[in-house]
N, C-alpha and C positions, 0 to 999 in steps of 0.2 A: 129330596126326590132322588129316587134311583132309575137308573138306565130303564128305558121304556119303549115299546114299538106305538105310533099313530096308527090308529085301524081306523079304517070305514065305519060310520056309523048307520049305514045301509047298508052293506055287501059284507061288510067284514075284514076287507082287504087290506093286508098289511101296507102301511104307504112309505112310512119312515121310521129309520132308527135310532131313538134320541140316547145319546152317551154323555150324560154327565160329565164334567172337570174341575177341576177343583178351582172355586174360585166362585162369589156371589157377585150378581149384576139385582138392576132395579128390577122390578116385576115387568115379566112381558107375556104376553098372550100369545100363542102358536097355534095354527090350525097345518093340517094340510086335505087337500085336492085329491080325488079319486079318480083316476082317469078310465077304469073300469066301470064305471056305474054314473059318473057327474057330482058325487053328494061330497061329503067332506069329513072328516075325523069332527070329535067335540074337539073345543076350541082346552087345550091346557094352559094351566099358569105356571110360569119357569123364573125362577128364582139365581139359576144357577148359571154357569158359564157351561158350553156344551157345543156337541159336536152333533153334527144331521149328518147320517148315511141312509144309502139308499138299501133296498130288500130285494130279494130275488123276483119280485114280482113289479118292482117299478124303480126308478130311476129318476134321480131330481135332475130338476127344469130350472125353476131360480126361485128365489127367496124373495116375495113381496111383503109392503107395509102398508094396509090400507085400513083407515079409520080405527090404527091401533092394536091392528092383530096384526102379528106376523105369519103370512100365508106361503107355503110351503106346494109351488106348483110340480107336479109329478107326473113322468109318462111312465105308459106301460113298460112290462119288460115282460116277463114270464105271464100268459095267459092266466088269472084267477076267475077257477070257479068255486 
């Protein structure tokens, strides 16, 4: 898997920026949080070791683990319409 941004899967809004590193972990499931709209990115499978930044339109909140996904909560930053 290569570098990728989490969009909204209602709004479209960029949430997070995922950077690949060199280096394999077990399989984990990522989502994140739309703080523009309430919906959420689809849920990815990540294989890799990697870095979450944030995007001109939001800014990470904290990194949760519920029933297996790793959930990526995010506030606004830059208004997206």
């Amino acid at each position: 898997m290569s570098d990728f941004t989490f969009l909204c899967s209602n709004c479209d809004a960029p949430l997070a920026e995922f950077l690949e590193k060199p280096g394999e972990l077990e399989s984990r499931k990522i989502k994140a949080m739309c703080p523009h709209c309430g919906d959420s990115s689809f849920t990815k499978d990540i294989k890799n070791k990697f870095y979450i930044g944030a995007t001109e339109y939001t800014a990470i909140e904290s990194l949760e683990e519920k029933d297996g996904v790793f959930i990526i909560k995010t506030t606004k930053g830059k208004k997206y319409e």
